[in-house]
C-alpha positions as CSV (number, residue, x, y, z in Angstrom):
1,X,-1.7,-71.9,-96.8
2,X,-0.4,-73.3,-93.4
3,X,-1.8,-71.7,-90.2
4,X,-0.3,-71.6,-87.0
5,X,-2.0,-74.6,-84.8
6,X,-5.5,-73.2,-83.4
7,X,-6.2,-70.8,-85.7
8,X,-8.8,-73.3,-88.0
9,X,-8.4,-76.3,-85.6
10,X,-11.2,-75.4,-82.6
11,X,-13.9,-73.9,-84.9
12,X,-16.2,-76.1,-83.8
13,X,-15.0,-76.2,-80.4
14,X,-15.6,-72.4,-80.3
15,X,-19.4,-72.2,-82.0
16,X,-20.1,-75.0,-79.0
17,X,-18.7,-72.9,-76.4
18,X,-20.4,-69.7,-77.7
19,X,-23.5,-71.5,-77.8
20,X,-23.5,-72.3,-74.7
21,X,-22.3,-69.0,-73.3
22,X,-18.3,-69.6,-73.2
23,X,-16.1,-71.3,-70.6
24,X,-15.3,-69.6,-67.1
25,X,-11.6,-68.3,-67.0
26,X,-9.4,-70.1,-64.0
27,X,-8.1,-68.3,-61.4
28,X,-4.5,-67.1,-61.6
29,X,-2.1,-69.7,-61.5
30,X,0.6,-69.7,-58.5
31,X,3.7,-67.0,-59.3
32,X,6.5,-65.3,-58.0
33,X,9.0,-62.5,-58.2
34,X,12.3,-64.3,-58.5
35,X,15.1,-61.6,-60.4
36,X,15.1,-57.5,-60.6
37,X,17.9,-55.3,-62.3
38,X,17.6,-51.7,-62.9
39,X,19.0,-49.4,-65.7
40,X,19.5,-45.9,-64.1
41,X,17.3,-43.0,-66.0
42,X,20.1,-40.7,-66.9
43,X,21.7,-43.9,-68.7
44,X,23.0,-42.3,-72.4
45,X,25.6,-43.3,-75.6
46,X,27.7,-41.1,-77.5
47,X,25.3,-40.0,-80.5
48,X,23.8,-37.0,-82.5
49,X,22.8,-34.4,-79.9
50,X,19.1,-35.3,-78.7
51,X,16.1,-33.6,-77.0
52,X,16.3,-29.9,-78.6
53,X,12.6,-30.5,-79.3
54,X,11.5,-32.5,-76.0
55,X,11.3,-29.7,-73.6
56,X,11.7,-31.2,-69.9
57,X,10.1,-32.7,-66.5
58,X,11.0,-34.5,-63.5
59,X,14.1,-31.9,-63.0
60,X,15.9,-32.9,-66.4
61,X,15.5,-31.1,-69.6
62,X,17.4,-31.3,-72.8
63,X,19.3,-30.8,-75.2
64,X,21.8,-33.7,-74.2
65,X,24.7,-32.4,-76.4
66,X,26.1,-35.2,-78.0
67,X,24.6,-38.4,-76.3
68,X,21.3,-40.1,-76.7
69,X,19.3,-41.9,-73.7
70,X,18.9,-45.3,-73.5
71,X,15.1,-45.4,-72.7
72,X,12.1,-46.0,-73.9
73,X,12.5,-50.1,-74.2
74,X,9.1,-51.0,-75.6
75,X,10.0,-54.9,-76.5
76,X,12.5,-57.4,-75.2
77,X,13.9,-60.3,-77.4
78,X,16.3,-63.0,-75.3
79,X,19.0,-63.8,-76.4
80,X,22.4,-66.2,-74.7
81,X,23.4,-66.0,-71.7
82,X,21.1,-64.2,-69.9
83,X,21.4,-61.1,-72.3
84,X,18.7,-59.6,-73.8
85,X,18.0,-57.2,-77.2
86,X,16.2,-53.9,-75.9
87,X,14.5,-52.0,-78.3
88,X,13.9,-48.5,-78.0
89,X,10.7,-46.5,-79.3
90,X,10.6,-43.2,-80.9
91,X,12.0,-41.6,-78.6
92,X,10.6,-38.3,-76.2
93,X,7.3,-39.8,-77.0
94,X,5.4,-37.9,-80.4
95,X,6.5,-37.5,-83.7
96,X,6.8,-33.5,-83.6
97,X,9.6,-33.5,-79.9
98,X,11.9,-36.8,-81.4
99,X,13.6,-36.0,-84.8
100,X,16.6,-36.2,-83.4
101,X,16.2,-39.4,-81.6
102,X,17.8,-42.0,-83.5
103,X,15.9,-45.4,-83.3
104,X,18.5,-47.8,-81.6
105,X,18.3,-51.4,-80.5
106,X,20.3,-52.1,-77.3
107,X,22.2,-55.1,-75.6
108,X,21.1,-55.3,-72.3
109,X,23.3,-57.7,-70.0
110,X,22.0,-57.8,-66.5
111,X,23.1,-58.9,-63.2
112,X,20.1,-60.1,-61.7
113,X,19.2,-60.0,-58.2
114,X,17.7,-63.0,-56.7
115,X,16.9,-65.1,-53.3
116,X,20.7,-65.8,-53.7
117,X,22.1,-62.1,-54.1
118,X,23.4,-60.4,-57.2
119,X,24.1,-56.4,-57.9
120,X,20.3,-55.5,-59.9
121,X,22.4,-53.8,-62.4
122,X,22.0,-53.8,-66.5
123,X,25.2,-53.2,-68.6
124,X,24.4,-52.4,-72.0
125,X,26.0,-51.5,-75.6
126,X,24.4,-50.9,-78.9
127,X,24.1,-53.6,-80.8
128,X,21.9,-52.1,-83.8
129,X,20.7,-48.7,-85.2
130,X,17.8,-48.3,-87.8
131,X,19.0,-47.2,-91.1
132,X,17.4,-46.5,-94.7
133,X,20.6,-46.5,-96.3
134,X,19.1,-48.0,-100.2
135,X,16.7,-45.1,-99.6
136,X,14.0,-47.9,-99.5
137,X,11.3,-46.0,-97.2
138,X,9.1,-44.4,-99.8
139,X,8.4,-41.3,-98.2
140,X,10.6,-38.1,-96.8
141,X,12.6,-38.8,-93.7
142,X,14.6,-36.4,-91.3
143,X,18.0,-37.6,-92.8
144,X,17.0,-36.1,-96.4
145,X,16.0,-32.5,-94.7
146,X,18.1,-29.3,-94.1
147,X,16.7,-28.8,-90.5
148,X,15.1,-31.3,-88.0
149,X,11.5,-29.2,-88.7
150,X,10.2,-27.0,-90.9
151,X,9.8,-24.0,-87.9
152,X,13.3,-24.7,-86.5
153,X,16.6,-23.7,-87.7
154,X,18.7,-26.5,-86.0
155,X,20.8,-28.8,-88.5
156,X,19.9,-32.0,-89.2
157,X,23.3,-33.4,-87.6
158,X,25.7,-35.4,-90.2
159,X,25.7,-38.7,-88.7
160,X,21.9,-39.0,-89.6
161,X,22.1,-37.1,-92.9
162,X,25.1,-39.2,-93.9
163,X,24.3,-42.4,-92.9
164,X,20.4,-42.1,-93.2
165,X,19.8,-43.3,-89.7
166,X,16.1,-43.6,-89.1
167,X,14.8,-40.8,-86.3
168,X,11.5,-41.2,-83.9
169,X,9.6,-38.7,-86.2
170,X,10.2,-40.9,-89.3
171,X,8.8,-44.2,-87.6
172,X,7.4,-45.3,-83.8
173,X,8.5,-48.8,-83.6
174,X,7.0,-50.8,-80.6
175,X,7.3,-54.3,-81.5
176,X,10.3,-56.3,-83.2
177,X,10.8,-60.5,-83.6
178,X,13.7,-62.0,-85.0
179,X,13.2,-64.2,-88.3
180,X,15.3,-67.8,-88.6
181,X,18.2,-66.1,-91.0
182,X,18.9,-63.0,-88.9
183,X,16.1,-60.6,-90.0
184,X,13.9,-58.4,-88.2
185,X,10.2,-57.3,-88.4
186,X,9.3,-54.2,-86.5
187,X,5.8,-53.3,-85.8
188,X,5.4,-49.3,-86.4
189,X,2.6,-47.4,-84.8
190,X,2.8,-44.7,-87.1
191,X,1.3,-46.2,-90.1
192,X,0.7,-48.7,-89.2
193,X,3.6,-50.7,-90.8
194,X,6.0,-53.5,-90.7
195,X,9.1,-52.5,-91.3
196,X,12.2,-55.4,-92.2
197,X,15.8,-54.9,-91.7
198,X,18.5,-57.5,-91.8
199,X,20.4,-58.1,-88.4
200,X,22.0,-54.5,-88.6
201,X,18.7,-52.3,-88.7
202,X,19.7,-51.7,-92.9
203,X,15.9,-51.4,-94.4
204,X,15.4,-54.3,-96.4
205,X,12.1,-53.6,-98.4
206,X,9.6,-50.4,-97.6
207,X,7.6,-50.4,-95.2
208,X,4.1,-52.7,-95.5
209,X,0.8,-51.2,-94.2
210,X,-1.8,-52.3,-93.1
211,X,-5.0,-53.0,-95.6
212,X,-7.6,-50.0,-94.8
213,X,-5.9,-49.1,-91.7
214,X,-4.3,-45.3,-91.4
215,X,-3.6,-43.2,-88.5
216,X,-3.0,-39.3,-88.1
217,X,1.0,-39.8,-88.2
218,X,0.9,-42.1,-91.3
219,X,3.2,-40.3,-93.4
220,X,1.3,-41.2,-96.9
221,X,-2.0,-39.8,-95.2
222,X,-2.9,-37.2,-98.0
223,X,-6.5,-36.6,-98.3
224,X,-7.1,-40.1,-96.6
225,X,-9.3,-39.9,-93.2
226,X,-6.9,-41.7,-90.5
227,X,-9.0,-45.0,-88.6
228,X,-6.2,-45.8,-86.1
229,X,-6.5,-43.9,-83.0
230,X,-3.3,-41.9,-82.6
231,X,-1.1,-44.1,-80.7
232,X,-3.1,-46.9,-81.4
233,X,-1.1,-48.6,-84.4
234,X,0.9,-51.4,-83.5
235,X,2.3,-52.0,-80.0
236,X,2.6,-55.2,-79.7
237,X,3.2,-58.1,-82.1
238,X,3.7,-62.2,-81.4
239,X,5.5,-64.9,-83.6
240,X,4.4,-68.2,-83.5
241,X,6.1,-70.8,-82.4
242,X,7.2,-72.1,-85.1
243,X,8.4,-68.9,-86.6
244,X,6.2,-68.9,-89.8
245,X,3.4,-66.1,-88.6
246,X,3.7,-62.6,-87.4
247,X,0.4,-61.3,-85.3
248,X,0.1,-57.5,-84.7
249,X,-2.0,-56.7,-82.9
250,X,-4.0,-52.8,-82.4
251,X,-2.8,-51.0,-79.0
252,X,-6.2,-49.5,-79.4
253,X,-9.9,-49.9,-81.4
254,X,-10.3,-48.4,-84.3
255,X,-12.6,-45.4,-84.7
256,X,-16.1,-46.5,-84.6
257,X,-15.3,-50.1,-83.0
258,X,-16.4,-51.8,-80.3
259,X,-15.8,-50.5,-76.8
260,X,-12.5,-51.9,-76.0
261,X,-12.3,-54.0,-79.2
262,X,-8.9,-54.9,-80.6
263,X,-7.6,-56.4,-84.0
264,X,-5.2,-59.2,-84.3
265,X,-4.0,-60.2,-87.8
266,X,-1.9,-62.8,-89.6
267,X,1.3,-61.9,-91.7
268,X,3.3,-64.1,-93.3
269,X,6.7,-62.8,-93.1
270,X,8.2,-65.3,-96.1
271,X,5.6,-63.2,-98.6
272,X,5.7,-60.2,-96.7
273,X,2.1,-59.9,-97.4
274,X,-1.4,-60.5,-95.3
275,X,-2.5,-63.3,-95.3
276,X,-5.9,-61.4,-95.0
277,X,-6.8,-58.3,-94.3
278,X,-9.8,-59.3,-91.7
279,X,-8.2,-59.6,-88.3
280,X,-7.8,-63.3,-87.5
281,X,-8.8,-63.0,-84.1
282,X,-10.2,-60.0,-82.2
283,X,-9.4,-58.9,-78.4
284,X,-11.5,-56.8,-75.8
285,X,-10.0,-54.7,-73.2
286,X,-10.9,-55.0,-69.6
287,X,-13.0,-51.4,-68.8
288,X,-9.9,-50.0,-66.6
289,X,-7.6,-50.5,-69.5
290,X,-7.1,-48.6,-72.4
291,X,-4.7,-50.2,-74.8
292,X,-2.3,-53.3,-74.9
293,X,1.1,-53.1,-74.6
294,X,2.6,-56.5,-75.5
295,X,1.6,-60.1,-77.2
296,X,3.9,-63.0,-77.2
297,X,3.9,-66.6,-77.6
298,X,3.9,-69.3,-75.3
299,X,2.6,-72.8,-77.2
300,X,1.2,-72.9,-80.3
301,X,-2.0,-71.9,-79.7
302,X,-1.6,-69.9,-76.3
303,X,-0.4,-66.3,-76.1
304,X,0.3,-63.4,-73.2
305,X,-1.4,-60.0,-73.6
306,X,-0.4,-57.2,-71.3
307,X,-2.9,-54.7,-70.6
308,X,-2.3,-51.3,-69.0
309,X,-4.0,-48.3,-67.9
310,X,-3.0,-44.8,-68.3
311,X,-1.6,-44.1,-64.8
312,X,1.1,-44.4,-62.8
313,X,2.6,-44.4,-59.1
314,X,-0.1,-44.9,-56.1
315,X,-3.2,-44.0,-58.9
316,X,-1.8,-47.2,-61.1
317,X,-5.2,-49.2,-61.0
318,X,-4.5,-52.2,-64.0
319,X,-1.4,-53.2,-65.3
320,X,-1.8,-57.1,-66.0
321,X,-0.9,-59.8,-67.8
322,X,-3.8,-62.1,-69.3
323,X,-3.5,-65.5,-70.9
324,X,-5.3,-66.3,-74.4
325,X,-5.8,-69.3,-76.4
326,X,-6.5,-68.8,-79.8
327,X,-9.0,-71.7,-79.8
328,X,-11.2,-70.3,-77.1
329,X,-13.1,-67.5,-77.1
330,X,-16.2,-66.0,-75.4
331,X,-20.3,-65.9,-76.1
332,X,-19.4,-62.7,-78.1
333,X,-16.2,-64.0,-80.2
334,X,-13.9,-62.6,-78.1
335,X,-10.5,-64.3,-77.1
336,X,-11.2,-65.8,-73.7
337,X,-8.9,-64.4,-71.3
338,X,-7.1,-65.7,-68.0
339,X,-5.2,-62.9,-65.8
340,X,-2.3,-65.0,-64.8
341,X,-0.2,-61.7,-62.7
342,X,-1.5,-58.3,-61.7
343,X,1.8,-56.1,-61.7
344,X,0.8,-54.3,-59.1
345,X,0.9,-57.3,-56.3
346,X,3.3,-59.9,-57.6
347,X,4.4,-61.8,-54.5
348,X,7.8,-61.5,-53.6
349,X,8.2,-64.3,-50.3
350,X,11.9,-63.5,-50.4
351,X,11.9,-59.7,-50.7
352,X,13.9,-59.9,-54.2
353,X,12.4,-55.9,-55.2
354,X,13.1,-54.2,-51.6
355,X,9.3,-54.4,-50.7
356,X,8.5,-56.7,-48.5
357,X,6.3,-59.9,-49.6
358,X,4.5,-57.9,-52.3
359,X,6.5,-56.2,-54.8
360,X,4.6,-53.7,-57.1
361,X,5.4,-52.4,-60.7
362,X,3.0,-49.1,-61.2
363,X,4.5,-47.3,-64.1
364,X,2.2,-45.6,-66.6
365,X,3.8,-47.5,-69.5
366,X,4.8,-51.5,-69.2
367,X,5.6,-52.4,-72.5
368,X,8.2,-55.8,-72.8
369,X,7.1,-59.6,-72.2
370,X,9.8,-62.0,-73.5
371,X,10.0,-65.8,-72.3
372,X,13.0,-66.5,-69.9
373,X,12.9,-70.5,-69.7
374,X,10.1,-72.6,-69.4
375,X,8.5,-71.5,-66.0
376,X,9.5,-67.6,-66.3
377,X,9.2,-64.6,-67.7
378,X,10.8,-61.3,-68.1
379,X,8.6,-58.1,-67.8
380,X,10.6,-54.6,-68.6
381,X,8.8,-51.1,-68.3
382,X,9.1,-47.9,-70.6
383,X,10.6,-45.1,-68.9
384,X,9.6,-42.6,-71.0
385,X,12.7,-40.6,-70.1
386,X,13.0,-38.0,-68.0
387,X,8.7,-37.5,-68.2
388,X,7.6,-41.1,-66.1
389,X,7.6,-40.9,-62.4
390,X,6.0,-44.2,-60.9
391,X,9.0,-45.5,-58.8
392,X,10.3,-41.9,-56.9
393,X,7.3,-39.9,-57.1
394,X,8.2,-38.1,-53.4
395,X,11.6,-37.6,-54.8
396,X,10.0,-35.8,-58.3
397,X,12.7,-38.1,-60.4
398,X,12.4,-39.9,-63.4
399,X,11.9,-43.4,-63.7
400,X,14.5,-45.8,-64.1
401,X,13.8,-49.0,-66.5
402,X,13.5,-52.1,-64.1
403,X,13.8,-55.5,-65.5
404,X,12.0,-58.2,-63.2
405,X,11.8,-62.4,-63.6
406,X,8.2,-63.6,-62.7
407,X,8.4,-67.8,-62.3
408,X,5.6,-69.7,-62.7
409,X,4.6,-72.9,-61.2
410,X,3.6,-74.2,-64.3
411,X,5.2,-74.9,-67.2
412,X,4.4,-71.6,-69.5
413,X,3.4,-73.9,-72.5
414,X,1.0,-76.1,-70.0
415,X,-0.8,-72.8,-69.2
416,X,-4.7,-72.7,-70.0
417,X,-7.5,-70.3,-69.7
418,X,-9.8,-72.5,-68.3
C-alpha cells in the first residue's frame, strides 16, 4: 500500500541518527507578522436558541434566544480569494453545557491589515452545518431526544429535531480536511472518531474509531475502561500532500504513556480504514506544554505542530509552533522538532497588531494553522466564547478570535529541522 514520502524512505537514515544520539534542531528561521483581522466576541447567526446550559463569565451569560455564536474556530481550511472555511468545535466547551450548540462550519472573508493598511475585520456567513440526516451515526443524538438532557425540561428546538442537525454534546470536532471530490473528514475528540460528510456537513458513513482507543465522552463506552485522557482525542489532524493520507494525531498521551508522548496514525480516507492501528509516528511535548493543538502539511515529508499550554494573558508561558520531518527523529524515536515561531514574541517591524515591534498572541487556546502561500501562514485562536480573556484581561471581556499572517523567509516546503 502507498505511503506518503518519508514514512518508509529514511529508516535507515533514522537507526543512524539514533545511533549516534540524533541531529541538533536549527534555530528558528527568520519571520514576521505581516496581516491581522479580528472577529468581535459577541459575533452570532440566526439559529436554535443556545447557551441555556453554559452558565456565564467575562460579563456575558446565556441563553442567546434565537442566535448562535460564531466562536470556538478550532481549524482553518483556505480557500479563494483570501477566504477561509472556519470550523467551529462543540461549542461552550464540554459535552454536558453544549446540546444546543449546533456544530457549524463558517466562511470567514477578512480584510486584512497589513504594512499597507486595511480595516482587520472578518465578514463571515455559514457555509455548512453538520447533519445526520440518513440517521447514519450509530448511537443516540440530541435531535432524537424530547429534552436537551435527561435533568432538564427545555425542548429539543425543531430545527435540530427536524433536520437532525448534529449538536456539541453529540460530537467535539477539532480537526476537518477537504478530500479531492468535495468531502470532508472531521477529527472528533469524543471518541475518538472520524467522522465524513459530503460538502454540506450530511453524514456520509458512521463514524470510525479508533482501534483500542476510548475516552470518557465516547458515546459507545459501556463497561469499556476509557484510555484517551478527556479532551485528549483528536485535535489536530494533517493531509498529505498529495491528498491520499489522513494523520490524527492525540492532543494528549494516553493513560499510562510516556510523559508528554503523543500518537500519530495513518488513515486512508479512500478505505476509510487504518492503515494500522500502531501509530506511524509518535510525538513528545515540550515539559511547559500540555497538549497539541494543530498538525498540518508543508512538503511531503515535513509537518507543523502547535503546541500550547494551559494559560492565558500575562501567565501565557508556551504557545509555539514546531517543525517536524517525518524522516528525522531523535535518540529516543521521537519526531525531531524545530520551533520555527513562539506566539508570544513574533516580530512585528511595521507595528501590523498595534504593539510595537513585538506583537504577542497569549490566549489559553490557539487551535488553527492553515498554509497562506508559499512563505506564509495563517494562525487563528479559539475564543472559547464568552469564558477566554487573554487579549482585555483589565477590561474583564471576552476574547475576540484574531486571525494573523506570519511570512517566512523561506519557502515553507524548503523548511528543515536541522
Amino acid at each position: 500500500m502507498k505511503k506518503a514520502a518519508g514514512t518508509l524512505a529514511f529508516v535507515a537514515v533514522m537507526t543512524q541518527l539514533a545511533a549516534c544520539g540524533g541531529p541538533t534542531p536549527a534555530p528558528p528561521p527568520d519571520h514576521r507578522l505581516v496581516g491581522f483581522a479580528m472577529l468581535p466576541a459577541a459575533s452570532f447567526v440566526d439559529g436554535p436558541t443556545s447557551g441555556q446550559f453554559a452558565g456565564g463569565g467575562n460579563g456575558v451569560s446565556g441563553p442567546f434566544e434565537l442566535r448562535q455564536p460564531v466562536q470556538g474556530v478550532s481549524a482553518l481550511l483556505p480557500e479563494t480569494s483570501g477566504r477561509f472555511l472556519a470550523m467551529s468545535d462543540n461549542g461552550f466547551g464540554t459535552l454536558e453545557n453544549s446540546p444546543d450548540y449546533v456544530l457549524v462550519v463558517y466562511r470567514f472573508v477578512p480584510s486584512l491589515k497589513t504594512s499597507a493598511g486595511g480595516e482587520a475585520t472578518i465578514g463571515f456567513e455559514t457555509a455548512m452545518t453538520l447533519r445526520d440526516r440518513e440517521d447514519k451515526i450509530g448511537f443516540p443524538i440530541v435531535a432524537e431526544q424530547e429534552t436537551y438532557r435527561a435533568d432538564s425540561e427545555i425542548p429539543v428546538d425543531e430545527a435540530i429535531k427536524e433536520g437532525r442537525l448534529i449538536t456539541g454534546a453529540d460530537l467535539d470536532i477539532e480537526s476537518f480536511r477537504r478530500m479531492s471530490d468535495g468531502t470532508f473528514w472531521f477529527g472528533d475528540e469524543f471518541g475518538p472518531f472520524l467522522i465524513y460528510t459530503d460538502a454540506s456537513g450530511v453524514l456520509l458513513r458512521p463514524p470510525v474509531p479508533l482501534p483500542g482507543v476510548k475516552s470518557p465522552q465516547n458515546p459507545l463506552l459501556g463497561s469499556d475502561q476509557p484510555n484517551a485522557q478527556p479532551s485528549g482525542g483528536f485535535e489536530a489532524m494533517a493531509q498529505s500532500i498529495d491528498g491520499s493520507r489522513l494523520y490524527p494525531m492525540l492532543e494528549k498521551p494516553l493513560e499510562g504513556a510516556p510523559e508528554g508522548e503523543l500518537n500519530i496514525y495513518e488513515f486512508d480516507p479512500m478505505s476509510g480504514a487504518y492503515v494500522s492501528e500502531e501509530p506511524v509516528r509518535k510525538y513528545r511535548l515540550n515539559p511547559d506544554a500540555i497538549a497539541a493543538s494543530e498538525f498540518v502539511a508543508l512538503s511531503e515529508s515535513t509537518f507543523l505542530i502547535l503546541e500550547r499550554d494551559a494559560e492565558q494573558g500575562a501567565d501565557a508561558l508556551h504557545k509555539k509552533i514546531y517543525l517536524v520531518d517525518f524522516g528525522v527523529t531523535d535518540a529516543e524515536g521521537y519526531l525531531l522538532k524545530r520551533e520555527v515561531v513562539d506566539l508570544l514574541s513574533i516580530p512585528d517591524p511595521n507595528n501590523i497588531g498595534g504593539m510595537g515591534e513585538t506583537f504577542n498572541f497569549p490566549f489559553v487556546t490557539i487551535e488553527s494553522i492553515a498554509v497562506f502561500d508559499d512563505n506564509t501562514i495563517v494562525v487563528a485562536n479559539d475564543n472559547n466564547y464568552p469564558f477566554s480573556l487573554g487579549r482585555h484581561v483589565a477590561a474583564g471581556m471576552p476574547d475576540d478570535t484574531e486571525l494573523i499572517l506570519i511570512r517566512f523567509q523561506e519557502r515553507l516546503a524548503d523548511l528543515t529541522v536541522q
